[in-house]
N, C-alpha and C positions, 0 to 999 in steps of 0.2 A: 482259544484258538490253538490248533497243535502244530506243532513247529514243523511239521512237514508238507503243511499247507502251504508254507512260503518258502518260495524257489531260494536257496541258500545262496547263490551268487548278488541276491537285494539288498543282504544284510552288507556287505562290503558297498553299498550307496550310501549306507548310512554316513553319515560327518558330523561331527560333533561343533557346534559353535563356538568359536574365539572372541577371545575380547574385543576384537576389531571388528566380529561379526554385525552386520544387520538381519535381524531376526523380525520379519512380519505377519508377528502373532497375534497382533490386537483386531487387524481387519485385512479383508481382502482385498488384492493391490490393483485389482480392476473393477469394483465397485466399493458401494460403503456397508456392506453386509460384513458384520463383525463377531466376534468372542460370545457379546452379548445375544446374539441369534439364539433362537432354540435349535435348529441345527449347529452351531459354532462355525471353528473355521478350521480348514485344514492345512497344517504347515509343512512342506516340504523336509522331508528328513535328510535332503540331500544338500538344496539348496537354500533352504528356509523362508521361502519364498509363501507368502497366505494367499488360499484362494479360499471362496464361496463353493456350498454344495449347493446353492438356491440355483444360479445362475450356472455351474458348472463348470466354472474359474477355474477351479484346483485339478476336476479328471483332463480339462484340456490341456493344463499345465503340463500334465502324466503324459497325454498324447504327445505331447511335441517336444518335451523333454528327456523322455525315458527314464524319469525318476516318480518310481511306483510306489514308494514308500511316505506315510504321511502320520501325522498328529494329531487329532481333532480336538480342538480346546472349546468345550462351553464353559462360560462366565455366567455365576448367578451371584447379586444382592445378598448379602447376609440379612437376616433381619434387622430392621432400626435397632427395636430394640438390645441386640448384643452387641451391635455398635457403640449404643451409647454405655454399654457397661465396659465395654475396652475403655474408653477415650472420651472425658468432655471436655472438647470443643470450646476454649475460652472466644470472647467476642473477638470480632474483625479490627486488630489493633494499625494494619499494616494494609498501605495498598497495592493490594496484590490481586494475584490472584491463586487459587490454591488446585495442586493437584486432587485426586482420586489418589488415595495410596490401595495397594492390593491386599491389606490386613481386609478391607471390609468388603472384600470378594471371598466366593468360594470354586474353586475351577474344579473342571471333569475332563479327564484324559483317555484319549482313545487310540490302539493303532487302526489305519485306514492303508488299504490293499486295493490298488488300481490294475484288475489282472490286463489283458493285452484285449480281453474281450469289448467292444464298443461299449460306453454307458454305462458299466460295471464297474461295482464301487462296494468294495468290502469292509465291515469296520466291528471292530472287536474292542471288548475291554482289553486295558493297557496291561494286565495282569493275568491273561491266560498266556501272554507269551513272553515266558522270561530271559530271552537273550538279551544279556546285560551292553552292549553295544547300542543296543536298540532304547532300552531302560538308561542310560547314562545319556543318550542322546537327548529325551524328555526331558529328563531331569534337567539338561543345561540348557535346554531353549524355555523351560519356563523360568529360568533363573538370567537367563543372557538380557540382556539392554536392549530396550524393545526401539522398535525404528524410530520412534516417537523422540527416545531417548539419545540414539545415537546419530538423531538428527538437530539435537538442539532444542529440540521444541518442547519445554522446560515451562514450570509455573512463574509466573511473569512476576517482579516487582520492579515499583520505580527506583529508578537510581539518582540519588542524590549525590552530587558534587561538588568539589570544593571550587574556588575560581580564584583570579588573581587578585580581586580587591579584597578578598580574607585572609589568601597568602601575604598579600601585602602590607594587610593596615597598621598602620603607625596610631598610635592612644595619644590621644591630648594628656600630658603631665598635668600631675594634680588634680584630676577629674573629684567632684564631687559624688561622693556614693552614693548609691542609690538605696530609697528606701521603699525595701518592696511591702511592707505591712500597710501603712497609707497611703500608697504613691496613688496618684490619679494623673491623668493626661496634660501635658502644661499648658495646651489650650483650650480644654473645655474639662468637665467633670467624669468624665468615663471612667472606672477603675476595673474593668477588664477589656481582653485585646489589645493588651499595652503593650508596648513595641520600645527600648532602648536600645540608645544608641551605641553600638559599641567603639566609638572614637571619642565623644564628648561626653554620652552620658545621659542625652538629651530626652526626656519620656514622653511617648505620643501616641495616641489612639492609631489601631489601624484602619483598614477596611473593610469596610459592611461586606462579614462572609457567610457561608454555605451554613443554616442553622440556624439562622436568626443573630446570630454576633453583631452587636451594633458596634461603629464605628465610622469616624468621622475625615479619614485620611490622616491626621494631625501628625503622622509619623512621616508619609509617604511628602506633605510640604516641607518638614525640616530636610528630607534629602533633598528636595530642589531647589532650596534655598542657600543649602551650605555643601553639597556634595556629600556628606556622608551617609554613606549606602548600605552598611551592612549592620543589619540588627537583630536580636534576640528578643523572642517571643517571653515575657513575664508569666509565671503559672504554669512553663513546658519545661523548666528547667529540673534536672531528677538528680539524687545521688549519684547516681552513674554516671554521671558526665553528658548527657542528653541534656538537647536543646533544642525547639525551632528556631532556625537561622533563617534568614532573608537576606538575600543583597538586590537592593532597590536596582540599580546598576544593570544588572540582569534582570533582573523581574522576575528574579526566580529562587526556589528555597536552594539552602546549601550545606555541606559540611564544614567547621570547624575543627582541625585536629591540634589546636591553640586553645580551644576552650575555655578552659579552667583557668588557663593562665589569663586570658583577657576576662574572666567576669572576675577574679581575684584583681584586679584592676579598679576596679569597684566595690569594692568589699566585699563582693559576693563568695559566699564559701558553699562551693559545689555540694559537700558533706554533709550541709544542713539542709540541705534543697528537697521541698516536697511538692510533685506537679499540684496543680490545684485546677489547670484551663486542660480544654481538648487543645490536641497540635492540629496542625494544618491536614496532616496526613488523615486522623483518626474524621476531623469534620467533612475530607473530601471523599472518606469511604462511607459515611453515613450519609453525605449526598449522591453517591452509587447506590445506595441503598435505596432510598427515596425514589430514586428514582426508577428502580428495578419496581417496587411498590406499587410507584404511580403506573404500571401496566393492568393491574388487578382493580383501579379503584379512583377516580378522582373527581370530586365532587358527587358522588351517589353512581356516575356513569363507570361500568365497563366496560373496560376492552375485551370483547369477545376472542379465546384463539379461534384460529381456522387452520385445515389443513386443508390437501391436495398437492395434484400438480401445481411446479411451479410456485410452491407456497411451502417450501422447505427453507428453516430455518440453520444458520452458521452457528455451530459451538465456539465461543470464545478461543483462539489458540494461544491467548496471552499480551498480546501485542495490539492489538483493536485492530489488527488489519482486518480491514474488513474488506468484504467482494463488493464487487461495483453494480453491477445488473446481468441478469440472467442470460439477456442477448451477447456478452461479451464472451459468454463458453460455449457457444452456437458451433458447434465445430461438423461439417462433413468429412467425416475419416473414411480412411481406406482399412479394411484388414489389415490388422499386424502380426506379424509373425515375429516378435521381439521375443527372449528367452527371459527378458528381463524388466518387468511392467513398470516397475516401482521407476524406471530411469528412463520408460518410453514417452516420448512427446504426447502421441495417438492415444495409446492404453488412460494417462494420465487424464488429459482434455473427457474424451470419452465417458471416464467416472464421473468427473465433477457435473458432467453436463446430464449423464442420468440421473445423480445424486440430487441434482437441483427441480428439475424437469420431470422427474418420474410420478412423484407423489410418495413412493414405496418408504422412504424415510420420514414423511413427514406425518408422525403418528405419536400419539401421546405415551407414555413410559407404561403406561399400565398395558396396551393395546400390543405394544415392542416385547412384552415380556411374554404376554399370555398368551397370545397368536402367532408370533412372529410380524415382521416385519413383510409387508406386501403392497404389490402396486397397486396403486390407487385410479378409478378414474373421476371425471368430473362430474359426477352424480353422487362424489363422496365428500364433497366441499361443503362442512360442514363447521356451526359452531359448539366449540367442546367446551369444558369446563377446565383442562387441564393444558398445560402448553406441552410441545413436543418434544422431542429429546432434539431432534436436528440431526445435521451431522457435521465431522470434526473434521477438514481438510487438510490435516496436519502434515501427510506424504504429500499433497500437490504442493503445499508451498516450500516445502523440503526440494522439492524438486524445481521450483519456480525460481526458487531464489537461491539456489547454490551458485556459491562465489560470487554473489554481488555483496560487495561493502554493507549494505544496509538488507535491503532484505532478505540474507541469511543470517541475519540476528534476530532478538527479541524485542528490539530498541523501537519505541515507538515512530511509529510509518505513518505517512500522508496520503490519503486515497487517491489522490492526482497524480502524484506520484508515482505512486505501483503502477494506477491505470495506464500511466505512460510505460513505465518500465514493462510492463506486462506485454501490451503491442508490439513492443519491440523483440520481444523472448519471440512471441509468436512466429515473428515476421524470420526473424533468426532461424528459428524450429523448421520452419515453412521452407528457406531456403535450402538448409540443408539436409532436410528427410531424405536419405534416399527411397523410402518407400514412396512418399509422392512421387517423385522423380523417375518412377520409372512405369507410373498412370499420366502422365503428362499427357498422353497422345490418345486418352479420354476424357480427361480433367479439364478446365481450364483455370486460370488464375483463379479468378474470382469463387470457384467451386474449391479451392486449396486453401485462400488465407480469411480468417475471418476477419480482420481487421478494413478491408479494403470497404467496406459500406460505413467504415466510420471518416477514412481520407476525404480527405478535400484540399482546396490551395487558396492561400491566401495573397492575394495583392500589395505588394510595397512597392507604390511610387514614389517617389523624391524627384523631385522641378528644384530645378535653380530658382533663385529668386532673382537674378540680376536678369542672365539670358531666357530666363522660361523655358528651357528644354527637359525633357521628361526623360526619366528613366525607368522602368518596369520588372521588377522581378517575382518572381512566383516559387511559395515555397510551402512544402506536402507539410501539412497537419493531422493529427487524426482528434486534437482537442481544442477548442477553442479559450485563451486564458484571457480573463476583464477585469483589468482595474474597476474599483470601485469605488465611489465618490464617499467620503470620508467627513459627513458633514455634523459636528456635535452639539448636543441639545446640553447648554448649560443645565448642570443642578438650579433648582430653585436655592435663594441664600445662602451662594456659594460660589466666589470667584470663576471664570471661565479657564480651564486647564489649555493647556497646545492640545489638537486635535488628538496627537497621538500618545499622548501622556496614558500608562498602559495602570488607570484608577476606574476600581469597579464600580464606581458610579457613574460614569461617562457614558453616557449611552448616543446612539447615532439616530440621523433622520434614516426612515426608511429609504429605499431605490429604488426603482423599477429596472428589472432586465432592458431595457431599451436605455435608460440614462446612461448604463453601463455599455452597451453599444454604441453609445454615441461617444462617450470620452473615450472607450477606441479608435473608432472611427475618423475622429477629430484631427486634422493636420498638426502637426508641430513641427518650430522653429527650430532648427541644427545649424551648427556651423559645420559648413560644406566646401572644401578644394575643387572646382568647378573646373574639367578640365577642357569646355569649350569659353571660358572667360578667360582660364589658364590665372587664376586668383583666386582668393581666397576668400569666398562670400560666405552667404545663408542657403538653405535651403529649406524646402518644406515636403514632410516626410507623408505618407496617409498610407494606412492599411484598409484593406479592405477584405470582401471576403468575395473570390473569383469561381468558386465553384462549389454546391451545395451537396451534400452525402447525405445517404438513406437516413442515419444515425448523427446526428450533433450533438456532441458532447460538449458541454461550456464547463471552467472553470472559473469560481469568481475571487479574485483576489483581495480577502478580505484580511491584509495584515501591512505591519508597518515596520520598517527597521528604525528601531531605537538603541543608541551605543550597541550597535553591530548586531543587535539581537532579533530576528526577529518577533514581532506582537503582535495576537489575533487582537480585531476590531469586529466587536458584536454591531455587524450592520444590518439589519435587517434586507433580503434584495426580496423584489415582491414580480410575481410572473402574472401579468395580469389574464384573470382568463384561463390559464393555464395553456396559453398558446405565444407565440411570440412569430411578429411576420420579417423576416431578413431580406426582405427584396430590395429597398430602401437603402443595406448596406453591401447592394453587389457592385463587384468590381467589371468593371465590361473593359479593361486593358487599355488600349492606348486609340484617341479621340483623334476625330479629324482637326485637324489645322494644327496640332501638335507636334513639336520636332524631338529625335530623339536627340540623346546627349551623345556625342560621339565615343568612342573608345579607345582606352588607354591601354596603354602598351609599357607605363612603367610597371618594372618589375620589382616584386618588396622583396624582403631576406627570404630566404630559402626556408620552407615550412619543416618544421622538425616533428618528430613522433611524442607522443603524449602518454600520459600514464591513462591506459587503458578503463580503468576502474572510476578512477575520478572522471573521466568523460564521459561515460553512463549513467555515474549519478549526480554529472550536474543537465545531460540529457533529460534524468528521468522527471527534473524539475520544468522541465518544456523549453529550455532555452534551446536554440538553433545549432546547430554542432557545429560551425564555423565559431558562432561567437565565444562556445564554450572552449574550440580550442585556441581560440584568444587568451582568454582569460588564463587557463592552465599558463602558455607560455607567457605571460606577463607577468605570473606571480612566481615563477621559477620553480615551477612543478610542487610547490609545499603544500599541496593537500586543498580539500572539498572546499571547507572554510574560506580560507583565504579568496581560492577562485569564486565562489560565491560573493563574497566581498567585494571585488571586484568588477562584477560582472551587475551587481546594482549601483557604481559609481559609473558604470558608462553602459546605462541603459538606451540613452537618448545618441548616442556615437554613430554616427555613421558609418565611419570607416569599420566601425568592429561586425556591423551586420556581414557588410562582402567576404565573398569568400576571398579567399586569395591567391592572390596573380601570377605566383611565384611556382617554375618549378619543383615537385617534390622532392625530398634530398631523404635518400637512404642509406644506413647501415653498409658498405659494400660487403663488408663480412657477410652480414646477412643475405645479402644478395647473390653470393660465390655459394653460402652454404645451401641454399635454395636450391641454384643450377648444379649441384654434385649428386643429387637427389634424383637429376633427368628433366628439370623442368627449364624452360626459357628465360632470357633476359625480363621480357614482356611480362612472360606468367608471374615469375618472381617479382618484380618490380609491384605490377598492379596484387598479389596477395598481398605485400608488406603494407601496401597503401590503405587497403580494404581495412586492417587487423591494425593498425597505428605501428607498425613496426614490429610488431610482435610474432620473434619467429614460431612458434608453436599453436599457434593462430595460425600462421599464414598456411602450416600444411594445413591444415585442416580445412582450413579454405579453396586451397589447390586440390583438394582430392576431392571436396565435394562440389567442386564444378570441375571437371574432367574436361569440360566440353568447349572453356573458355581459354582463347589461346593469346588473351592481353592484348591484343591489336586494340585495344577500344582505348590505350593511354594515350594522350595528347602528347604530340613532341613540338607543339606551336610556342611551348613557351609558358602555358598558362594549364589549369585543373581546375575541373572542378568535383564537387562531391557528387559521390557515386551511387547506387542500388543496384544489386544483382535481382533481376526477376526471377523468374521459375522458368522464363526459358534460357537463359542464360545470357540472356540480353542486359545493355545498363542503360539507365537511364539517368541523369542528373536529379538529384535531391532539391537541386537551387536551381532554377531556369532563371532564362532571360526574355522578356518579349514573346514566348512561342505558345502563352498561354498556358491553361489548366489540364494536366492528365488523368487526373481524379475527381471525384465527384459529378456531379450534373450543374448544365451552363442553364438549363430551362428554367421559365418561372410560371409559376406565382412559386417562393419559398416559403411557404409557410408548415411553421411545426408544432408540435403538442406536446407537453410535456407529459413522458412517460415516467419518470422517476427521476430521483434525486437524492444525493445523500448529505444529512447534518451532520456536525461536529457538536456533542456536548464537553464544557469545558470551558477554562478562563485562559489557557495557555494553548499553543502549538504544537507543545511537549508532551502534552497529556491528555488525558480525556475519554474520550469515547464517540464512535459514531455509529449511528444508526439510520438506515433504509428507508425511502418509502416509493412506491409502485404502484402505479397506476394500473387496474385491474376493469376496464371497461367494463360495467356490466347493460344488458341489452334494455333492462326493464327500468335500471335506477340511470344511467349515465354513470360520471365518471366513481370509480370506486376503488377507492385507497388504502391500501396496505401495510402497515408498519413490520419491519426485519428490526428487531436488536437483538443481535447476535441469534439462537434458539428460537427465541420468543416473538412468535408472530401472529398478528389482531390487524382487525379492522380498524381505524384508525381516523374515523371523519370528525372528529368533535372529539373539542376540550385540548390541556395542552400539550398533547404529546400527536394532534393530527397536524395533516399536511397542511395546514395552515397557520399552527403556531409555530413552527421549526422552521428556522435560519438556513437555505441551502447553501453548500459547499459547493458541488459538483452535483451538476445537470443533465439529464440523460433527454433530449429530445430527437420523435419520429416525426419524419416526412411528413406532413398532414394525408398526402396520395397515399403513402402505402397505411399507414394509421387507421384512415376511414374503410382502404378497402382488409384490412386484415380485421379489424374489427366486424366490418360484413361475414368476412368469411367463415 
């Protein structure tokens, strides 16, 4: 290129990236067209911002930006072979998981020239034009911390921790050494999987693990029998000071930074120590393995891949967060005219939902490399022999989860969770876009939020027991959470354990989805302040479900708290049919000849503001945002834990569901510093209310509703919780008697299940999960789809189909619209 081709005033757009910079070089920030493209990607020299030349991300960027200067990065595969002459690869000792480093890339740099001309898009080797501003600028964006990086989104390991009962244990004096050359189990003959104790000393099998490990629990009775909980894995002990540790206590592995000093307690001399067993870790990465395996192969049967629309597979981003179902990124947007995609709501949703939905990504590595990457339509639904690449969501959840406590970490996440936390980002997004905001007056709700075809309300009555009068409240959901009946099938010759004793042999009766609606559904006994007896009786509580949504999302609560911990419980729930009819459990509100309970007028203490963070992620866990701000103020704001602790010790509370009576009590600092700003009593008051008291929230909130001038707070005395709509309207979260706002009152309720997702794993903590999706087809009926992570097959037969996998989280459609989109 000769340097008088390019207008001299460009070169001064150039900016060099800083440490603080985010540079999005890997892929484009409005689709997932990346590096690896045969076209590549091109990055902004100004703002460093990557767009797409397929789609034409990057010249609209130039149009609306005025930053004409750009980067073109293609990424190609080294061959295997010089890979493996760099670098072999020892086995998978650690559960992890590992990045890509960029030794086994080779990049190709280009400058790209956006003239003023429509459409026009110049691009030259990096090397016919040597202004070193230009050349320094390359150089520091293939060097700069790519967005991936300077968002956290990091190769994952477990983290192991220590806890109080190893910080604290005290050693029986004069313990009897151990002798690990003969030692065998002190209740049966097993001489591997051996488990000591490190308080007594006591030797005992453990439990039947991942690999075939036999064992017979003999370690896991000595802790129930004597309390001592934390023990050291026999044959995992190394020179170094490695160990597998367990504390029964927890149910969970741990560190040791006592060590040496507690097995020299025993006569064990660290310095002599040669592993001789797999640890825990290395046996649950070879059962990831296995079961990665079992995709290609189980019993002579294949899992065929498939691609297409709709049949794009998730890259691992380290965490097992996984996406929930396709219809959750359903998004109708509006144009956006944002300078800055990677942090737009619209831009964001947008991608992931073409990324899912297009096809264009879901193609096997060979087809990505040699052809590029292109849309697909449903005449291309085919099976391959090779699985796809998928794609890597790494900026949406960069962007999903900044600044939440938990998902902007790497720390393993709960898909019910997120799913809830997600709705609410949405609903958040929704309210404050001002780009919706000013289509309003073509739009309406429903065309703006996607979440509203997953709302519905549920029914909580409570009757006295003495007077019989009812009371009725109604409260918005978007998921429906079921206990799950917990029934256990003794071992054959072998004592009957507590149901919830967290021993890998314990296995459960199956359920049906309907059992589990009915122990919801089911009345229970409360002690109730009755305030037309004016005494202190019973009462009896019953949920129901008062209005039915396009989408029913069930979660099923398969876990148990043992010494504070939570414990998953392998229960099988079984959907008979793959349909499930809800009419049976509708709420139809308040019955003839029924009186109501009258209403009270005492006033409780004055509601104080909450630490904002812990009340979204004990939200995200589904509890009611009254009772979780119970919880926070009853444990003296000390953190998640605690209030979670809490909040399962007065599950059955009455008093903790109501909202509360009291009026609101704010900051007045904050309230002065609000109105110097120009804004009102009213405005400020209902912003702080909104935001839990949080000044820099509340502008935010005041400026993205302009139009709301706080006349809507209660000065009777009493509050309750709030929602800003899209028109700027509120409405109560908690009603009383006035019925259902959400969902549909019509019946017949019957729905089909479209998908679902498992959990693999023996812990809460860990694990993995994977998808499966109902794919109607016209000529077979229903046809089932497994997602683990990339890698996605047909999946009807053997055990990795929708009939041998345990669901977590239930995705059901309307059976009306079901039958008729399936028509269509």
């Amino acid at each position: 290129m000769i340097q008088s081709e390019l207008p001299s005033e460009l070169v001064k757009q150039v900016t060099l990236p800083t440490s603080r910079s985010v540079v999005y070089r890997e892929e484009c920030t409005q689709c997932f067209d990346s590096q690896d493209n045969p076209s590549g990607i091109d990055v902004c020299l100004t703002c460093h911002n990557g767009g797409c030349v397929h789609f034409k991300h990057a010249s609209n960027h130039a149009k609306k930006t005025g930053h004409l200067l750009a980067v073109n990065i293609q990424r190609t595969r080294k061959p295997e072979s010089h890979q493996r002459s760099l670098s072999a690869e020892p086995p998978l000792k650690k559960l992890a998981i590992s990045e890509q480093t960029e030794d086994q890339f080779d990049f190709k740099t280009s400058l790209v020239y956006y003239p003023s001309t429509p459409d026009e898009r110049k691009q030259y080797p990096s090397s016919d034009f040597a202004d070193p501003k230009i050349e320094q600028a390359v150089a520091s964006i293939l060097l700069a911390s790519s967005s991936a990086q300077a968002s956290e989104v990091k190769a994952w390991e477990e983290e192991i921790e220590t806890c109080r009962h190893v910080v604290d244990l005290i050693q029986d004096p004069n313990p009897t050494p151990v002798l690990q050359a003969s030692s065998t189990c002190h209740a049966c003959e097993l001489s591997s999987n051996l488990w000591f104790c490190l308080q007594c000393g006591s030797l005992g099998c453990g439990r039947a693990q991942y690999g075939g490990t036999g064992g017979n629990g003999h370690a896991l009775q000595h802790f129930e029998k004597t309390g001592h909980c934390v023990n050291v894995k026999m044959g995992t002990i190394t020179a170094e000071g490695t160990a597998d540790l367990y504390c029964y206590s927890c149910d969970d592995a741990r560190t040791d930074d006592r060590l040496q000093e507690h097995l020299v307690h025993f006569s064990i001399e660290i310095a002599k120590q040669e592993k001789t067993e797999k640890s825990m870790t290395e046996l649950q990465v070879e059962h990831n393995m296995k079961f990665d395996f079992a995709m290609s192969g189980e019993e002579g049967r294949e899992l065929h891949p498939i691609q297409g629309p709709g049949l794009t597979g998730l890259k691992n981003l380290g965490n097992r967060h996984k996406r929930y179902h396709h219809g959750i990124f359903e998004l109708h947007s509006a144009t956006c005219e944002s300078t800055s995609p990677a942090d737009c709501f619209d831009c964001q949703m947008n991608k992931v939902a073409h990324g899912l939905l297009s096809g264009r990504y879901a193609v096997s590595p060979s087809t990505s490399q040699e052809n590029g990457a292109r849309d697909r339509t449903h005449d291309d639904h085919q099976a391959i022999k090779a699985f796809q690449e998928g794609i890597k969501p790494m900026m949406f959840k960069a962007f999903v989860g900044k600044g939440h406590p938990e998902f902007s970490t790497m720390r393993q996440q709960d898909a019910d969770e997120f799913m809830r936390y997600f709705f609410q980002f949405i609903q958040r997004q929704v309210r404050q876009s001002s780009t919706k905001a000013s289509l309003l007056s073509t739009l309406t709700e429903s065309d703006l939020d996607p979440t509203l075809p997953f709302r519905f309300e549920l029914e909580e009555k409570l009757q006295c027991t003495s007077c019989q009068c009812v009371r009725y409240r109604y409260e918005e959901q978007e998921a429906l959470s079921l206990p799950v009946p917990a029934v256990p099938i003794t071992p054959p010759n072998e004592p009957e354990l507590a149901g919830i004793t967290p021993s890998a042999r314990i296995t459960y009766q199956p359920v049906s989805l309907e059992e589990c609606l009915e122990r919801f559904t089911t009345p229970q006994t409360v002690d109730y302040n009755c305030p037309r007896c004016k005494s202190k009786t019973t009462a009896l509580t019953t949920s129901r479900i008062a209005s039915f949504p396009k989408y029913m999302a069930i979660h099923t609560r398969r876990f148990a708290i043992v010494n504070w911990v939570p414990k998953k419980l392998e229960i099988p729930v079984i959907v008979q049919g793959h349909q499930v009819d809800l009419e049976k459990y509708f709420g139809a509100g308040i019955q003839p000849g029924e009186e109501k309970l009258p209403e009270t007028s005492e006033e409780r203490a004055p509601e104080v503001s909450v630490n904002s963070e812990t009340l979204a992620a004990l939200e995200s866990m589904g509890f009611p945002t009254s009772k979780c701000r119970k919880a926070i103020q009853a444990t003296g704001d000390s953190g998640v834990e605690s209030a979670t602790s809490w909040l399962f010790e007065h599950m059955d509370d009455v008093e903790v569901d109501e909202p509360s009576s009291a009026p609101i009590s704010h900051n007045e600092d904050h309230v002065l510093m609000l109105m110097d700003m120009g804004f009102t009593t009213n405005q400020a008051k209902k912003a702080l209310g909104e935001t839990d008291g949080n000044v820099e929230r509340a502008v935010e909130w005041l400026f993205s509703h302009p139009e709301d001038d706080g006349s809507t707070i209660e000065n009777t005395g009493t509050i309750v919780d709030q929602e800003t709509n899209l028109n700027g309207s509120t409405n109560p979260t908690i009603t009383e008697s006035v019925g259902p706002r959400h969902g549909d009152k019509n019946l017949p309720a019957r729905y089909r299940l479209k998908a679902f997702i498992s959990h693999k794993g023996p812990s809460v903590f860990s694990g993995h999960y994977v998808a499966h999706v109902n794919l109607p087809d016209s000529s077979k009926g229903d046809h089932w789809v497994l997602f683990n992570d990339e890698k996605v097959a047909v999946a009807e037969k053997g055990p990795l189909s929708h009939e041998a996998m345990a669901p977590y989280v239930l995705l059901f459609f309307h059976a009306i619209f079901f039958f008729s989109n399936e028509s269509t």
